[in-house]
N, C-alpha and C positions, 0 to 999 in steps of 0.2 A: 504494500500500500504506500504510494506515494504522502508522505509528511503533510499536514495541513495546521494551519493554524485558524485560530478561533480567540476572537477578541474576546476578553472582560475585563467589563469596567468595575473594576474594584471603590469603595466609598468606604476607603477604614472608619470603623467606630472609632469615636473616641479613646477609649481604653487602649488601641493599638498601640498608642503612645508611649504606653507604659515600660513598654519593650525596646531600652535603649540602649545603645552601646555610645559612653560618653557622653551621652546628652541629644545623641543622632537617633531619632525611632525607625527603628529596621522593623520588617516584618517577619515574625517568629518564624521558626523552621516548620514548628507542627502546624501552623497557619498556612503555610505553601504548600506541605503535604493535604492537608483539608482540601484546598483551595483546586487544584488541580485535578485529584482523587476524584471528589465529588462533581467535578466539571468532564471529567472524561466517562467515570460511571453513565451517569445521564446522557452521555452520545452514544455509547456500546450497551448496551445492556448486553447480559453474560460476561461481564467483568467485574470482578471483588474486587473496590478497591484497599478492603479491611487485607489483602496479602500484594505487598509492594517489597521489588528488589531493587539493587543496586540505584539506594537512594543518595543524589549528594545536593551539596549545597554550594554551590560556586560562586556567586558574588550575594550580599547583601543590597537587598531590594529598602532601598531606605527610604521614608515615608516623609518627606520633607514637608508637604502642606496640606492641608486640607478639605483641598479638592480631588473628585476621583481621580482615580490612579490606572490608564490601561495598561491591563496585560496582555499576553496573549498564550492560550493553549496550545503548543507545538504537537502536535499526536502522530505516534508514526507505526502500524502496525506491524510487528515482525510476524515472521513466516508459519513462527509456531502458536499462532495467534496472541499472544501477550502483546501488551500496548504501551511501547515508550510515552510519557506523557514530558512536557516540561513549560515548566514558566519560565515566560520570556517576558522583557521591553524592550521596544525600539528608542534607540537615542542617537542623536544627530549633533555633535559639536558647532558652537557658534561660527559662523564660516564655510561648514563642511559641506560637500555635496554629497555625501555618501551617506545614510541612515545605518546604522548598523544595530544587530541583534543583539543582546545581554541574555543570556541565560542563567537564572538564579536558582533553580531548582528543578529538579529533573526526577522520574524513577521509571521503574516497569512496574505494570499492574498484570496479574494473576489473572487465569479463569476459574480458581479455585482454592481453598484453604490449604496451605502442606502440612504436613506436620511436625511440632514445635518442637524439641528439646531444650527440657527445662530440668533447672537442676533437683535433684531430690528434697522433695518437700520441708526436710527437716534441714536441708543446708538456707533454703531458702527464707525458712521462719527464724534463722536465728543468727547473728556474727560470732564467728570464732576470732581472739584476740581480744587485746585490751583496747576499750574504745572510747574513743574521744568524743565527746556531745559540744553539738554546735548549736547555739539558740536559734530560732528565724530570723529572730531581728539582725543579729550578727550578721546572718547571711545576706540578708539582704539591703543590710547599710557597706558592708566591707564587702563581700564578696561577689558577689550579683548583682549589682546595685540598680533594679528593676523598678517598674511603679508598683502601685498597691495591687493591680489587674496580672502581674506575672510574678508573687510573693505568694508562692502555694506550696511550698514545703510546709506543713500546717503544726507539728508539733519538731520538738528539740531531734535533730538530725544526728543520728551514731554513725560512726564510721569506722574501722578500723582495718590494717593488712587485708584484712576477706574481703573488703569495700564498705557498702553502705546499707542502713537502712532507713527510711524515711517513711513518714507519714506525707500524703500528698490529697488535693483534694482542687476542688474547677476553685474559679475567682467570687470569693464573697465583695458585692453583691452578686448573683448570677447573671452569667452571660445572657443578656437578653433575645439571643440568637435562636435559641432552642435547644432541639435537639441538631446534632450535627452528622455528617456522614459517617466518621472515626468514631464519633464519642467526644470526649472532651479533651479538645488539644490539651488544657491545663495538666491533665494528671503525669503524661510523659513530657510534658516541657518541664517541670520540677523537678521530675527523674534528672534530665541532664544539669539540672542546680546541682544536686546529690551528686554527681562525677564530678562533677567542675570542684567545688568543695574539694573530695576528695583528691583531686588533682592538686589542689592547693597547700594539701598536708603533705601529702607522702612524694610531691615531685614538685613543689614548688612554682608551680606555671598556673597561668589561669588558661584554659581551653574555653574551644567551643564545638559543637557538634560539624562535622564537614561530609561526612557520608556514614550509610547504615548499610548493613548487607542485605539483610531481608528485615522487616517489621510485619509482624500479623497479628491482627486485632480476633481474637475469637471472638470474645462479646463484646462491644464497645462499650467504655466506663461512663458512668453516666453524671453532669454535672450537678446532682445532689448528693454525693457520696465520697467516702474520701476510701483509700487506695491504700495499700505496702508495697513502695518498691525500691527491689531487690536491685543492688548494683551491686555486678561482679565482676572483677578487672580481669581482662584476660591478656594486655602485651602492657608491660609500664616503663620496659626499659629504651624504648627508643620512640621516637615520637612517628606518626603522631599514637596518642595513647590511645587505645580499645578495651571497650567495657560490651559486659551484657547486660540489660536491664530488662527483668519481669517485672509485672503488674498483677498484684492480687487483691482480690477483694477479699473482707474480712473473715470468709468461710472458707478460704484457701484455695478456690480455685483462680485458675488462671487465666486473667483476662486479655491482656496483652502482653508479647515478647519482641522487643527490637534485639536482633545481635547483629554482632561487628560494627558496633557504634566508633568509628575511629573520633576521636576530639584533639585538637591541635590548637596551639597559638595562630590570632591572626594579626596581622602585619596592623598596624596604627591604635592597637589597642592594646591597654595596659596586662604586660603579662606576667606578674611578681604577684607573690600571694604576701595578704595582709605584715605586717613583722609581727614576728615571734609564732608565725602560725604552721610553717614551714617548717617539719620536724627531719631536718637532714642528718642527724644521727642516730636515727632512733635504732634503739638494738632489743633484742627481749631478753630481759633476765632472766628464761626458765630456760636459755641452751644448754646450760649447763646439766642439764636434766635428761634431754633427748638422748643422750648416748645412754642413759642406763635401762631405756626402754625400747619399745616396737613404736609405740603412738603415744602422743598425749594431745590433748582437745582443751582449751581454755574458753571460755563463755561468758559473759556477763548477764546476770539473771533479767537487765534490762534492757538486753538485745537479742529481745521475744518478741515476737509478732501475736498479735490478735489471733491467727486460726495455727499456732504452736498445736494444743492440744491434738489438732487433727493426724497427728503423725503417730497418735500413741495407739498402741497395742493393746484388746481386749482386756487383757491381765493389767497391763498397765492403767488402763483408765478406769479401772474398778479400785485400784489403791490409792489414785489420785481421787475418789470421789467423797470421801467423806473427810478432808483434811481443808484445813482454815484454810484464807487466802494467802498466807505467808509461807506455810510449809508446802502447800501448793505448787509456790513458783519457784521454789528450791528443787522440789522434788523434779517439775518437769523440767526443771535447767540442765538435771542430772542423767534426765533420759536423754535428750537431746545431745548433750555431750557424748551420750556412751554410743549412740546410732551414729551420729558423725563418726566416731572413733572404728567404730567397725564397718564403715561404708569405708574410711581412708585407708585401713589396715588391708581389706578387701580388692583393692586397687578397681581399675575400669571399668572391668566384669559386673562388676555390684549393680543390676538393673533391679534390688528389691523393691517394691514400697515401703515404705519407713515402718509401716502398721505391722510389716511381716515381720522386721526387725526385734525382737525381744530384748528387754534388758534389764528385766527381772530373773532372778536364777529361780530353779524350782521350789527352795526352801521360801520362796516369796519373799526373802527381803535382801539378801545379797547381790551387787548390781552382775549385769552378764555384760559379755560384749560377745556381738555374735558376726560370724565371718559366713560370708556366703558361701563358704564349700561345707559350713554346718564344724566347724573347728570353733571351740573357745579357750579363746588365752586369757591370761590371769591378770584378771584386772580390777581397777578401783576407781573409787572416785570420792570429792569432797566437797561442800559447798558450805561456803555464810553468807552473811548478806547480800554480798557483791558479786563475787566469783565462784564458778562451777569448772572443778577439773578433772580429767576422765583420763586414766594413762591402762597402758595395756604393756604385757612382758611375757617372753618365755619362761619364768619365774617369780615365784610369789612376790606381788609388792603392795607396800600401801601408800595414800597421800592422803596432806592435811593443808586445808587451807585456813589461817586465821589472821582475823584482824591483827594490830598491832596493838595491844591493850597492858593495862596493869591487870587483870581480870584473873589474870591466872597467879598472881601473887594471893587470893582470898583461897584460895583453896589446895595453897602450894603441900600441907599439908596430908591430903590426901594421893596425890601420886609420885609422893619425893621423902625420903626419910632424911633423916638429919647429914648423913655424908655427902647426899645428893645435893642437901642444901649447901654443906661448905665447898661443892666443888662450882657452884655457882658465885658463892660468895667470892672463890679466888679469883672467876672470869672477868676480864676485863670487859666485858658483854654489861652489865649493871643485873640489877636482882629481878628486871621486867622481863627483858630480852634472854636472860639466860634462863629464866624459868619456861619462859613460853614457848623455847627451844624445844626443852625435854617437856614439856607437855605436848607440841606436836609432833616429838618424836616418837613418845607411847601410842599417842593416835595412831600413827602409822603405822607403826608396828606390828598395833593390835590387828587392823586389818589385812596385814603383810602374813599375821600368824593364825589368823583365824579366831583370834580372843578376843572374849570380850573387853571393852573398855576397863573395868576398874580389875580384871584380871593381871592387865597389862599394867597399870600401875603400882604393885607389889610384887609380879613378877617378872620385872626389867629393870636395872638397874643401870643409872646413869653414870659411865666412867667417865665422860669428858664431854665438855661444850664448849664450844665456838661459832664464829659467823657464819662457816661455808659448812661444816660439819660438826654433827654430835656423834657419841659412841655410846652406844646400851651394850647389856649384857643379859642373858636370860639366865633361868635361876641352875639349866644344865649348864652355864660355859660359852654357850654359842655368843660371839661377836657381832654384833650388827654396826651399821654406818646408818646416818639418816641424813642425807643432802640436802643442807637452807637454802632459798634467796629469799628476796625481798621483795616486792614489786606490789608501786600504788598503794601504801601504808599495808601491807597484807602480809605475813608469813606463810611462804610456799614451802613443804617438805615432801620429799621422794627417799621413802625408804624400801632398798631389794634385797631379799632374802640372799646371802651370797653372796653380797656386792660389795666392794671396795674403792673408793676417793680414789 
């Protein structure tokens, strides 16, 4: 089919405005994909334009005044019937005799939905790593500095190494538009706030969206509703950077998927993130720890998603159902943790649903971690207020995670006899940090050994404490190690049966 073009006269809203770079109002990316989409749908019927590929964005269509705007529909059908669509302007230099064509945005539109891969429910309910909370306002006075009409990351944005997750939702007031052909540009133009941000942390640059490989809207989201989504970095080390971003609605299905979102710096526009927000040495204090294990999984109990629960297992969600709302969101931080742990340990293979996933053992309270070829290795896990950590070993181990407190000096009594206490008293540690040592050293232990808690506090006995390590002793002889760090006021311990500093 010969190429045709098809004029519209675009009449931005007011609110278009809002969307500036610098103080220049450009027309949003998911606004051009709408804009087109919906314009070529309506001339083909038998074409989706909820499944579009090899989308990009090539120049910024800038909205200088507020008089209509023509564009024009370039449509060109390829052989295999899919339909290149693209927005165009013609512009003509003062002088010029030549009119020349602008291409701003471009894609193929589908005859049909393909199918999505998405990552497994339970990576996508929740961040692994320690994560950094960024308010909205923040975002969008420093980082995005948008009007009130594209300021839709709607609650406190986490992010960490895994990427992001964000609360998203259409523009309070609502768009007076309606309903639209996609759904509501708002909910994935926020997603790309959520990378951009994260661009800003972990690489320093501020990006912006320049092409997507495929996007497919299953259901289109709808502007009364707010969203979870999921940004997953997939290249960070060279530019430009690529993310995947899902969209779920509160019940954990899945609404829409953009992947191979490439985002790159653009030429005349500010590309340094905020000071002090740019974390160019960030390292994790628990490597120390990786080499004495198969896996370990870190989680923050507030980087859950609304339909979290949906990943749990019969068995599981019957022990979750009569428990407060606090040991609740411990307990499922802990599932979570131990399904990631055995989806990572499992490697590629692992096509389970999370729900098949067990990580209850049969006695009903010891955690599992289950490997898709039906193998389980010996694992633990621990969680307090904050943090939830899930480690796996070819050998017995336990972990303990705990605030940093005087807490355990009120009851040092109880799992420290009087030697215990002067080998504390010689540690150059002080009498908080050297107690609370060998109090998450017993923790460990206990679960390393199969004992109960105040077991393990009569029958282990503390010969030495210090910052990176303490040493117990059981009541036959046997020597154990228990590996400290630190991380985020927190005391982290990994103790292995066998194992030596």
């Amino acid at each position: 089919m010969k190429a045709e073009s098809f004029a519209l006269s675009m009449q931005p809203p007011p609110f278009f405005r809002d969307h500036h770079l610098q103080d220049r109002p450009v027309l949003a990316a998911v606004e051009a994909m709408e804009r087109i989409a919906a314009d070529t749908c309506g001339r083909f019927p038998g074409h989706d334009g909820r499944w579009m590929q090899r989308v990009r964005f090539d120049k910024f269509l800038f909205l200088n005044s507020k008089a209509p705007i023509t564009t024009f529909n370039r449509v060109e059908k390829n052989d295999h019937g899919s339909i290149r669509t693209t927005l165009t302007t013609r512009f003509k230099a003062p002088g010029a005799k030549i009119t020349r064509r602008l291409e701003h945005a471009s894609l193929i539109i589908g005859k049909g939905l393909p199918t999505v891969v998405a990552p497994p429910l339970e990576i996508a309910a929740t961040l692994a790593g320690v994560c950094t909370v960024v308010d909205p306002a923040r975002i969008y006075r420093e980082m995005v500095p948008f009007g009130p009409a594209y300021r839709n990351i709607c609650e406190p944005l986490l992010i960490s190494a895994d990427g992001a997750l964000a609360r998203v939702r259409s523009a309070r007031p609502a768009d007076p538009r309606g309903d639209l052909h996609l759904g509501s540009p708002y909910v994935l133009d926020a997603a790309f706030h959520a990378a951009s941000v994260w661009c800003q942390r972990y690489c320093g640059i501020v990006v912006f969206p320049v092409s997507i490989d495929q996007r497919t809207i299953i259901r289109p989201t709808r502007l009364d509703a707010v969203y979870t989504a999921r940004v997953v970095p997939v290249r960070t080390d060279k530019a430009p950077v690529v993310f995947n971003i899902f969209i779920y609605d509160d019940t954990g299905k899945l609404r829409e998927a953009a992947t191979g979102i490439h985002m790159q710096e653009v030429g005349g526009i500010r590309t340094k993130a905020p000071d002090g927000f740019y974390d160019k040495d960030a390292s994790d204090p628990l490597v120390s720890f990786y080499r004495r294990v198969s896996g370990m999984i870190l989680i923050e109990r507030r980087a859950q998603t609304p339909f979290a629960a949906a990943t749990l297992s019969e068995k599981e969600k019957a022990r979750l159902a009569p428990m407060t709302q606090r040991r609740a969101q411990g307990y499922l931080a802990a599932r979570l943790a131990l399904k990631r742990l055995g989806r990572l340990l499992s490697g590629d293979g692992d096509h389970r649903h999370p729900r098949a996933i067990e990580t209850v053992a049969e006695d009903g309270q010891s955690p599992r971690c289950s490997l898709v070829d039906g193998s389980l290795p010996f694992c633990t896990v621990s969680h307090d207020r904050r943090f939830t950590v899930a480690a796996a070993a070819d050998r017995p181990l336990g972990v303990d995670v705990e605030p940093l407190s005087q807490k355990p000096l009120d009851a040092m009594h109880l799992y420290m006899d009087a030697d215990e206490q002067a080998i504390v008293d010689r540690s150059p540690l002080g009498r908080a940090n050297g107690n609370l040592r060998i109090w998450s050293a017993k923790e460990a232990a206990a679960k390393a050994l199969g004992i109960d808690l105040a077991e393990s506090w009569t029958h282990l006995r503390a010969v030495s404490v210090a910052a990176p390590y303490s040493r117990l002793e059981t009541a036959g002889g046997q020597a154990l190690t228990a590996s400290h760090t630190t991380l985020a006021g927190h005391l982290f311990t990994l103790l292995t049966v066998d194992d030596l500093p």
